[in-house]
C-alpha angles and dihedrals in degrees: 000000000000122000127171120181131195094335121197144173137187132186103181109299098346123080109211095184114028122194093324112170129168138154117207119182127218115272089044129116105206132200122218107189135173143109135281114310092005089139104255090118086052094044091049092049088053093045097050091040107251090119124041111226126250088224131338138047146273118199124179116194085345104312123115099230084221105049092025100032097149103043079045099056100042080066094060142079101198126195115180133194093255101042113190120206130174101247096191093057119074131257087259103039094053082052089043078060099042090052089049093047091057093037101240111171102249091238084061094034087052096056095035089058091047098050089046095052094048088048098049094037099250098114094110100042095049093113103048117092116266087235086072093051126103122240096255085046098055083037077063097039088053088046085054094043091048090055105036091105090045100235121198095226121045126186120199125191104204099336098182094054107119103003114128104228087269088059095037087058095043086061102042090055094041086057090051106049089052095046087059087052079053106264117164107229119202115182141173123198151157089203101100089178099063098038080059094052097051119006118114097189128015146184133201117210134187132177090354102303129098110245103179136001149188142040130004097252091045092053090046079056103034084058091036085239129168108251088223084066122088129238099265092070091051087049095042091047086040089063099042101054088046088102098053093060146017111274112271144207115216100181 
């Protein structure tokens, strides 16, 4: 369902992605790791359109966001790092446009609303404007919005900021269970701990290269790594031996 080849960006003289390609199935939750400034903002912009690419492509379901955007976009639920929502609108009613913006006939976008709020615990603050929500609460409301038109591909930029440990568990069974109808899940975090519970593929990505990729038992070995250790040990050796070779994919 996702495809990048051969990504690239420049600004100027700095290239923020460099030669970046993966393929994820449906079905997958991906882990797109990496520090500050690694490049996995950069790679997600390109992906959902926002930037146009140096060089390379980026296809979801098939479309070239640059040359499909729109059939592209209609595939995705997108959640970026800087979300914007309209404060002054309700729960529901940013959900009502959300619906309308994606066409869904109001007797499916009804039910659809219903069954996220429920889902996501918002069921009793829909009519209250979003300015009164929490963080973790609007963090609930986006997830909701993204997936409103039920896409079959949603790409999420730091899902867990901001979600107290209820939320954060809300949203790690929800990916799942979509991940097992066949969602493809695309998300970048900081959080290691949650990539390890529940990837099932990851790549690890610094100054704007890949330098390993695949499942959680390839990168411990790929990094000789204990399997007592966590993953940010894994991540942290990955990186540090990323001087002494090429980048490498280990799936």
């Amino acid at each position: 369902m996702i495809r990048l080849v051969h990504l690239r960006k420049e600004f100027g003289n700095f290239v923020a992605v460099d030669d970046v390609s993966l393929e994820i199935g449906p079905g997958r939750i991906f882990a797109f790791l990496g520090t500050n400034g690694a490049g996995k903002t950069t790679t997600i912009r390109m992906m959902t359109g926002v930037l146009q690419p140096t060089s390379g492509t980026a296809e979801i379901g098939g479309y070239d966001i640059q040359k499909n955007p729109i059939e592209a976009k209609f595939l995705m639920g997108v959640i970026p790092d800087r979300p914007h929502m309209y404060g002054k609108l309700t729960g529901r009613e940013f959900l009502q446009f959300m619906a309308d913006l994606y066409k869904v006939d109001a007797r499916t976008a009804r039910s659809r609303m219903a069954e996220l709020l429920e889902l996501y615990g918002l069921t009793d603050w829909q009519h209250d404007l979003i300015d009164s929500y929490s963080h973790g609460m609007k963090q609930r409301l986006l997830m909701c919005a993204a997936q409103v038109h039920k896409p079959p591909v949603l790409i999420v930029d730091e899902p867990m900021v901001g979600l107290d440990p209820r939320g954060a568990k809300v949203l790690k069974d929800m990916l799942r269970r979509s991940a097992a109808e066949g969602l493809t899940i695309f998300m970048s975090t900081h959080s290691l701990s949650v990539a390890q519970e529940i990837a099932d593929q990851l790549a690890i990505i610094q100054r704007g290269r890949i330098l390993a990729t695949g499942t959680l038992a390839e990168l411990y070995r790929h990094s000789q790594a204990d399997t007592t250790l966590d993953l940010e040990e894994v991540f942290l050796r990955i990186i540090a031996d990323a001087e002494d070779g090429p980048s490498s994919d280990v799936s």
